[in-house]
C-alpha positions in Angstrom: 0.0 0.0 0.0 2.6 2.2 0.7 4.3 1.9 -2.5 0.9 3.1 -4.2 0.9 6.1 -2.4 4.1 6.9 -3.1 3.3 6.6 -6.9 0.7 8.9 -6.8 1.9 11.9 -4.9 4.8 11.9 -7.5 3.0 11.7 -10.2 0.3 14.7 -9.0 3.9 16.8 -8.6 4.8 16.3 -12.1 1.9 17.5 -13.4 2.5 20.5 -11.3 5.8 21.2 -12.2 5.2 20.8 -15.7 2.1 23.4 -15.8 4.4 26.1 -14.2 6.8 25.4 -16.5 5.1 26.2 -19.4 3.2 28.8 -18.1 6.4 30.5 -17.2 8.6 29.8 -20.4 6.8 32.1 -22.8 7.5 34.9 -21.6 11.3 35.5 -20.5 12.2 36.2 -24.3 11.0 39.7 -24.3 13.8 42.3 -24.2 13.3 44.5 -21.0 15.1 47.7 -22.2 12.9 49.6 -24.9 12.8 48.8 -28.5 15.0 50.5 -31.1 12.5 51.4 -33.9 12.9 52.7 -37.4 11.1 54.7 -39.6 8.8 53.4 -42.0 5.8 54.9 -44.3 2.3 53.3 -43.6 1.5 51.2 -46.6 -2.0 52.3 -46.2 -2.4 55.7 -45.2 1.2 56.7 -46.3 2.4 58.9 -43.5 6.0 57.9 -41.4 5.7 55.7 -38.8 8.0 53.6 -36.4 8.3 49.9 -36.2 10.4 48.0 -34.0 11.6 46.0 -36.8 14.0 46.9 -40.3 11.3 47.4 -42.6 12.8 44.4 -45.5 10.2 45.6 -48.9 9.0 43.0 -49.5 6.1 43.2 -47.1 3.8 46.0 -46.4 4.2 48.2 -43.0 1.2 49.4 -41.5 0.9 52.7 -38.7 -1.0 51.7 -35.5 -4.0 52.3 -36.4 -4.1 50.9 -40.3 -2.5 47.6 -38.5 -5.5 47.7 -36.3 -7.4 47.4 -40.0 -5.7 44.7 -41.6 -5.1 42.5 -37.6 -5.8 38.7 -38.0 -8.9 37.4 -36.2 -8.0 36.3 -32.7 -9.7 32.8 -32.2 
């Protein structure tokens, strides 16, 4: 009986430590000193913006507010 017991109190701390492992891990990549931005012209509306990303060209580069346009659908 004892060995049963045993069994079952570590398996109930696995699961534990496995949930707070994931619910920790995504987010310690975020950079905690600000973001360098550059300047970019709204593909939309045209007027200079900042992104915190080098604009490549190949892709268009929305302002705040014309990203808030073309923003996937959150499921």
């Amino acid at each position: 009986m004892g060995f049963n017991d045993r069994g079952g109190n570590s398996r109930g701390g696995n699961r534990g430590g496995s949930g707070g492992f994931r619910g920790g891990g995504s987010g310690g990549f975020r950079p905690s000193g600000p973001r360098e931005m550059h300047k970019a012209t709204c593909s939309d509306c045209k007027q200079e913006t900042e992104v915190p990303f080098v604009p490549s060209g190949d892709r268009p580069v929305y302002c705040r507010e014309c990203y808030q346009k073309h923003r996937p659908a959150r499921y």
